[in-house]
C-alpha positions in Angstrom: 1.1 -76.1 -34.4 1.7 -72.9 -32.3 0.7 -70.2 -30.0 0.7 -67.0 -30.2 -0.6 -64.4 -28.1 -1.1 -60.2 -28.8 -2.6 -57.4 -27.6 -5.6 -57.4 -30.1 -7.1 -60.2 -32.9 -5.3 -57.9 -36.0 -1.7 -58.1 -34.7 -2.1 -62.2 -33.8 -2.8 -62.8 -37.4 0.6 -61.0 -38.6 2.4 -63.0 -36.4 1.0 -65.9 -37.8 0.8 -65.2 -41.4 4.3 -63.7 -40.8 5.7 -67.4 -39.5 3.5 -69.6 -40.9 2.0 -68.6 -44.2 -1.2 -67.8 -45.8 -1.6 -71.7 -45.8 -2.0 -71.6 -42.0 -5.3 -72.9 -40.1 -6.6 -71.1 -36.7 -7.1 -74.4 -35.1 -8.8 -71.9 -31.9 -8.8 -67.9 -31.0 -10.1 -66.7 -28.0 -9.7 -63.7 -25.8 -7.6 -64.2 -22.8 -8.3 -61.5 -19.6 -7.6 -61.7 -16.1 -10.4 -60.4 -13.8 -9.9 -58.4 -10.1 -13.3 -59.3 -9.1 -16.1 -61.8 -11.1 -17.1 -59.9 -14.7 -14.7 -56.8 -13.5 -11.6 -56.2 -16.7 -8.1 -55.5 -15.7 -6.0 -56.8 -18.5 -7.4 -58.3 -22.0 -5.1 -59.9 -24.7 -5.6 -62.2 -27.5 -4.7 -66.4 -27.6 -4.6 -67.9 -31.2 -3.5 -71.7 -31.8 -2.5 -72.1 -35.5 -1.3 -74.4 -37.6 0.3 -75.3 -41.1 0.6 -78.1 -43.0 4.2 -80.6 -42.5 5.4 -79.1 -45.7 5.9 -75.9 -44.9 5.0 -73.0 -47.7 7.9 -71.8 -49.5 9.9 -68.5 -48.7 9.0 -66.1 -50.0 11.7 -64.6 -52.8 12.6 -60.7 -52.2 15.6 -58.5 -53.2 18.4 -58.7 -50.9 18.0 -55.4 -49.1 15.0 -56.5 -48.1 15.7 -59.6 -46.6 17.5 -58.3 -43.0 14.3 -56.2 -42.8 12.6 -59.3 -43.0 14.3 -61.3 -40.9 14.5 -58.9 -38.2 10.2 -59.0 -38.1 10.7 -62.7 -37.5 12.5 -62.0 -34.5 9.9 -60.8 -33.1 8.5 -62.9 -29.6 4.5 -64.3 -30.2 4.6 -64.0 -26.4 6.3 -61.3 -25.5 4.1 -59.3 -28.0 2.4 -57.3 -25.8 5.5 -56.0 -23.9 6.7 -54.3 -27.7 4.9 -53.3 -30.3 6.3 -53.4 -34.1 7.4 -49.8 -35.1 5.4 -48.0 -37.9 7.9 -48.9 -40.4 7.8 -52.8 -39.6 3.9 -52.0 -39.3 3.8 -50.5 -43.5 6.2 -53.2 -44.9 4.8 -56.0 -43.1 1.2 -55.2 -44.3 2.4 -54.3 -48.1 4.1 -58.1 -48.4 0.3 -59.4 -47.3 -1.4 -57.1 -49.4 1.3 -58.7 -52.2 0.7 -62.4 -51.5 -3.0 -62.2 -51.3 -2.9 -59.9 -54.7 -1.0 -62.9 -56.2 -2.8 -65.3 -54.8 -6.4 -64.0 -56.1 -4.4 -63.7 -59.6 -3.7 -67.2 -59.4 -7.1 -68.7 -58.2 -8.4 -66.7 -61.1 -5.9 -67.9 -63.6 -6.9 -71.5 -62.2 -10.6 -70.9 -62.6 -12.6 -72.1 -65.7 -12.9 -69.1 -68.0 -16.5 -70.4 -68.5 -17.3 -69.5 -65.0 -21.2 -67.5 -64.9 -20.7 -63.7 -63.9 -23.3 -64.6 -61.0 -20.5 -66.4 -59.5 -17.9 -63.8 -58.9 -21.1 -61.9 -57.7 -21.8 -64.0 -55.2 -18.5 -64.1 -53.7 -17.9 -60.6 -53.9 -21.6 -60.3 -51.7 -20.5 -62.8 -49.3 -17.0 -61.0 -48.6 -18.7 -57.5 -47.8 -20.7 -59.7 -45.3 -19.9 -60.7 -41.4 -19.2 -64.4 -42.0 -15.2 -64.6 -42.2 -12.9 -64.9 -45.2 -11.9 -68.2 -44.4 -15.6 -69.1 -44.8 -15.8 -67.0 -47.9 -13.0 -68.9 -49.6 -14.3 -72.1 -48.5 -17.9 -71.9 -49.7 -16.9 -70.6 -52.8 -14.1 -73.3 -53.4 -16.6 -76.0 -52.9 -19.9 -73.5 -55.5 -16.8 -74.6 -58.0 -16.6 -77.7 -57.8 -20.6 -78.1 -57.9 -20.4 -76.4 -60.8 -18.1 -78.1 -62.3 -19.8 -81.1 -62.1 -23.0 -79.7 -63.4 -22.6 -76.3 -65.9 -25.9 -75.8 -66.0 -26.4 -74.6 -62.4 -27.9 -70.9 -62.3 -27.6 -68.4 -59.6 -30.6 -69.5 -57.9 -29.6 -73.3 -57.7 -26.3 -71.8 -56.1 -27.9 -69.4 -53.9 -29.8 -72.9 -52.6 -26.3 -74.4 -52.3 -24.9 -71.7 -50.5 -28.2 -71.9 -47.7 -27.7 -75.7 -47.3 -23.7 -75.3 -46.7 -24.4 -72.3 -43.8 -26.8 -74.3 -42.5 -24.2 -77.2 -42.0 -21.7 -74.8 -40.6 -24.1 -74.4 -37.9 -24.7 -78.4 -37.0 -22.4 -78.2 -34.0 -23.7 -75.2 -32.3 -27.0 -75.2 -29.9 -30.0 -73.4 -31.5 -33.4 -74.7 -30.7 -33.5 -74.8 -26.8 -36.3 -74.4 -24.1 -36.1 -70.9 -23.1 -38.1 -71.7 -20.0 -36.4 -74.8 -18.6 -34.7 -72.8 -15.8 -36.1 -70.8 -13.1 -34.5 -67.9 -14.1 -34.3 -65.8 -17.3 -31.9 -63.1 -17.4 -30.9 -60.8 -20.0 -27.8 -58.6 -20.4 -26.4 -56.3 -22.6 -25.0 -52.4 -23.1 -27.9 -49.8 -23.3 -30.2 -49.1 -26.2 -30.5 -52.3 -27.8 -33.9 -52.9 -26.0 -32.9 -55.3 -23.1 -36.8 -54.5 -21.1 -38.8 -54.6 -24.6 -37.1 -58.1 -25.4 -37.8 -58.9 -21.8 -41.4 -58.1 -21.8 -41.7 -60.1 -25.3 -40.0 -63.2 -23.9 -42.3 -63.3 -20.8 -45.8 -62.3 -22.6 -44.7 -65.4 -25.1 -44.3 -67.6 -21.6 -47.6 -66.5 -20.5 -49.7 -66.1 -23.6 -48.0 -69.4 -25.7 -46.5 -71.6 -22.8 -49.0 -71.1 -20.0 -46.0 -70.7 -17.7 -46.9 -68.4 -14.5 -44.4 -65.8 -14.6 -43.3 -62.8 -12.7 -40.2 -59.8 -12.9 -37.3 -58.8 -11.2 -35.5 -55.7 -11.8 -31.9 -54.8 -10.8 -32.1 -52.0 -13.3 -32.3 -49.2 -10.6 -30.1 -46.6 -12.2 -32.8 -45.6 -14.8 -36.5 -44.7 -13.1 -37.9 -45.0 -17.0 -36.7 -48.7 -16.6 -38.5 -49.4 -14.0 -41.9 -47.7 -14.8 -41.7 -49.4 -18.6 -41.2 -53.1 -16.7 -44.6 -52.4 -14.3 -46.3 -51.5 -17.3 -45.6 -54.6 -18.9 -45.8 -56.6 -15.8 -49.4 -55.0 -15.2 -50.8 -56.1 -18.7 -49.4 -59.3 -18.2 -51.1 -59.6 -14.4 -47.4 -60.4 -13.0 -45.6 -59.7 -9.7 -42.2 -57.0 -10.3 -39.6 -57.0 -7.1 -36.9 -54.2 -7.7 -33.7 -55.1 -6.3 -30.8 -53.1 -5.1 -28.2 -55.3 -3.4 -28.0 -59.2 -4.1 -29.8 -59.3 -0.1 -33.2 -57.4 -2.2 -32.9 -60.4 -4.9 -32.3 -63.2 -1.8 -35.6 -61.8 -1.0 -37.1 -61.5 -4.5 -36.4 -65.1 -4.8 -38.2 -66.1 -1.7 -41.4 -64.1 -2.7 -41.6 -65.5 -6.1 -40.8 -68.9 -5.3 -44.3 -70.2 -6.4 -43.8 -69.3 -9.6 -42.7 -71.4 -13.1 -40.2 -68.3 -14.9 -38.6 -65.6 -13.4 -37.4 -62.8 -15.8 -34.6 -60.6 -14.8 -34.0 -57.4 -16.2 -30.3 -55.7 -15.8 -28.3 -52.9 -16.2 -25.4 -53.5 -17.9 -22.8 -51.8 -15.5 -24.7 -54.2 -12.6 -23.0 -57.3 -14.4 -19.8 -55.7 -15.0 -19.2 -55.1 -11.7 -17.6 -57.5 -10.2 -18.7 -57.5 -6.5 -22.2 -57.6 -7.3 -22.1 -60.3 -9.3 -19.8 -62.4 -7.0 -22.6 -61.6 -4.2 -25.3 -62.1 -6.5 -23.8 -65.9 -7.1 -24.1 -66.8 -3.5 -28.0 -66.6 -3.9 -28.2 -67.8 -7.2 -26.9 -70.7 -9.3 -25.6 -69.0 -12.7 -25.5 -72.5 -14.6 -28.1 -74.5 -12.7 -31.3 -72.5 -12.1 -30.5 -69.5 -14.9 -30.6 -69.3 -18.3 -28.8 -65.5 -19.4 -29.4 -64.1 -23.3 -26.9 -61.8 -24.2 -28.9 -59.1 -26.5 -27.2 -57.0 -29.0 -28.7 -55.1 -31.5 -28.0 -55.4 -35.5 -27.7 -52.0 -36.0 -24.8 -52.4 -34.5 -21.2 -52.8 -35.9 -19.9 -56.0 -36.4 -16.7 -55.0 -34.1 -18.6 -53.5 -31.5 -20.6 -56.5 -30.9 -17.4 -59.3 -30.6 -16.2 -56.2 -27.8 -19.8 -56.4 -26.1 -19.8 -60.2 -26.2 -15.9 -60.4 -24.1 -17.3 -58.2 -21.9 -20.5 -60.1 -20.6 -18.7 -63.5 -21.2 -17.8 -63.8 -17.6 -21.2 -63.7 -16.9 -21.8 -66.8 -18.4 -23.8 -66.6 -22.2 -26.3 -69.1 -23.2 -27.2 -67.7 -26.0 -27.7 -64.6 -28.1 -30.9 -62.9 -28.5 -30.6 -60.1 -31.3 -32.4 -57.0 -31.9 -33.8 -54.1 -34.7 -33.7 -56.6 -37.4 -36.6 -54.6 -39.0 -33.9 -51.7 -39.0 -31.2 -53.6 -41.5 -31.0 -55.5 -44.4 -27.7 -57.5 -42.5 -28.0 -60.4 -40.0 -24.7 -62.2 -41.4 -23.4 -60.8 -38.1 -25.6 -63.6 -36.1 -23.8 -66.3 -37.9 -20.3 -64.9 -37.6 -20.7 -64.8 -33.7 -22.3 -67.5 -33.5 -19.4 -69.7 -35.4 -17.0 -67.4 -33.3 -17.9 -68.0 -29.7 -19.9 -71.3 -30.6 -23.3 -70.1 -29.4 -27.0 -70.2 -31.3 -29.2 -67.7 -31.3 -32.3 -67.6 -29.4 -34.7 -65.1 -30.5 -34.4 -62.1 -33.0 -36.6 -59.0 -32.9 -38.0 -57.6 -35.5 -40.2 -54.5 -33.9 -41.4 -52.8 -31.2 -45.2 -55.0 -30.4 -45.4 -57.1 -27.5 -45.2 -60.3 -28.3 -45.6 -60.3 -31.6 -42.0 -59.2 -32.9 -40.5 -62.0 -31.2 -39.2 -64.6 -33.4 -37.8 -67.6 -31.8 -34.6 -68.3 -34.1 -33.3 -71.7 -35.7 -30.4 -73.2 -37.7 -32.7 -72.9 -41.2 -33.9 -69.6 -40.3 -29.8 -68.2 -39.8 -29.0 -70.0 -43.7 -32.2 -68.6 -45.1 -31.7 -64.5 -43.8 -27.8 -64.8 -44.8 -28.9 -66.0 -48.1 -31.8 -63.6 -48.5 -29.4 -60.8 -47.7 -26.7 -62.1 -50.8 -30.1 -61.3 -53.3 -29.9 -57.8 -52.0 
């Protein structure tokens, strides 16, 4: 078992596939940064722990004059990583051997496989690897859809679409789903502009009112956008709630005193207000993050896969409960909810699927996750 560390995800699993094989396990990945102030980036970096099995893969076999070029990419520090980066050239041969050993290994897995094998099959797995979920997952899933099928030949594409729902949603066992959204005072939600942080808002709190009973009211510290503001009193005034707009963390020590009579609190954000890091640090010293607030991260599915893991480091400091994803009605994809969610170990809480208030609001589950990733492989 070792560490490595890099400047980004890509150049941590070289390093690893480069010492350890293709046979080597991520035990644990995680993004390592070192903050100036609470939420505020100065440095990020990568941290994988990987692992291979005690007998190690066999070397693999090149001409001679390769072999120095080889060895000299071995050389090269997990750790110190960052400092240097591999040259183009190392860059080229380096991904041409991986392109090599993973051509030679589909040969062989194909060699290996019965010739029998349903063309459904190989459609399946070629679906699931244009998806969100991880090739490890890919290969894992589809080793195990062999061996049901061995065992039973006369399985059809449906029968393994089924299979394929049930082993998702047992991926998902260990991670929280189905969770009182209004158990704390506060709700808060976060997240970069456009993905509809004040429509989901106004969705989550009418579903308090309307479904719940709870007595609810708003706070705002979304001050740089006047159309913010004016949407959230148009909500709050349909709903008969109290709004308090905040500009400092003294406005919200006040905001918390004036709506102290009531059940749930929902806070609405700009994003740069919880990247910065001195407003959030003074903002703590009024309110209890883990205690008395619950914060949804909301990202939309439009969205590329990438773009969302960079969101999600960036509001991790702020302390993520859960995800609450958007403009579901706007893509045929949502494997991007379970590949976060296995990622950063974190359920989702609510999807959207459209603009109505409440209605679009669907609170989100285990089965619900298995049943839109398989719905999308029919696609």
């Amino acid at each position: 078992m070792k560490k490595y560390k890099a400047e980004n995800m890509q150049e941590a699993m070289q390093l690893v596939r480069l010492e350890l094989g293709d046979q080597a396990v991520i035990l644990n990945s995680k993004a390592v940064k070192k903050y100036k102030f609470f939420g505020l980036i100065s440095k990020k970096s990568v941290e994988v722990i990987a692992a291979v099995d005690e007998e190690p893969p066999q070397p693999l076999k090149t001409k001679k004059n390769n072999e120095s070029t080889i060895a000299t990419m071995k050389q090269i520090d997990p750790v110190g990583v960052q400092k240097t980066s591999p040259n183009l050239e190392q860059d080229r041969l380096l991904e041409s051997i991986l392109d090599m050993k993973k051509m030679m290994k589909s040969i062989t897995k194909k060699n290996n496989l019965d010739p029998s094998l349903p063309d459904f099959f190989h459609e399946i797995e070629e679906k699931l690897s244009k998806t969100d979920v991880g090739e490890a997952f890919v290969e894992d899933i589809m080793e195990s859809l062999y061996h049901d099928w061995q065992k039973n030949k006369t399985l059809d594409e449906m029968a393994l679409l089924n299979l394929v729902e049930q082993k998702v949603f047992l991926s998902l066992e260990e991670i929280p789903f189905e969770e009182n959204p209004y158990k704390k005072k506060f709700v808060c939600v976060v997240g970069p502009t456009g993905v509809g942080k004040t429509t989901t808002l106004a969705k989550l709190a009418a579903n308090a009112t309307l479904k719940h009973g709870k007595k609810i009211g708003f706070i705002t510290t979304d001050t740089y956008r006047i159309a913010a503001i004016e949407q959230l009193k148009i909500y709050a005034n349909i709903l008969e709630a109290p709004v308090e707009v905040c500009y400092s963390a003294e406005d919200f020590k006040v905001a918390k005193t004036n709506l102290a009579h009531l059940d749930v609190v929902f806070i609405d954000t700009a994003g740069r207000n919880f990247l910065n890091g001195e407003f959030v640090n003074e903002l703590r010293d009024v309110l209890d993050f883990q205690s008395e607030m619950t914060t949804y991260l909301v990202l939309a599915l439009t969205s590329k896969f990438e773009d969302m893991k960079k969101i999600t480091d960036q509001f991790w400091s702020v302390g993520i409960h859960q995800f609450v994803f958007t403009k579901k009605d706007e893509t045929t994809s949502s494997s991007a909810m379970y590949g976060l969610s296995k990622l950063y170990k974190k359920g989702t809480a609510f999807v959207t699927d459209g603009q109505n208030v409440p209605e679009d609001l669907i609170p989100f589950t285990r089965e619900l996750l298995a049943k839109s990733l398989t719905e999308e492989l029919q696609k």
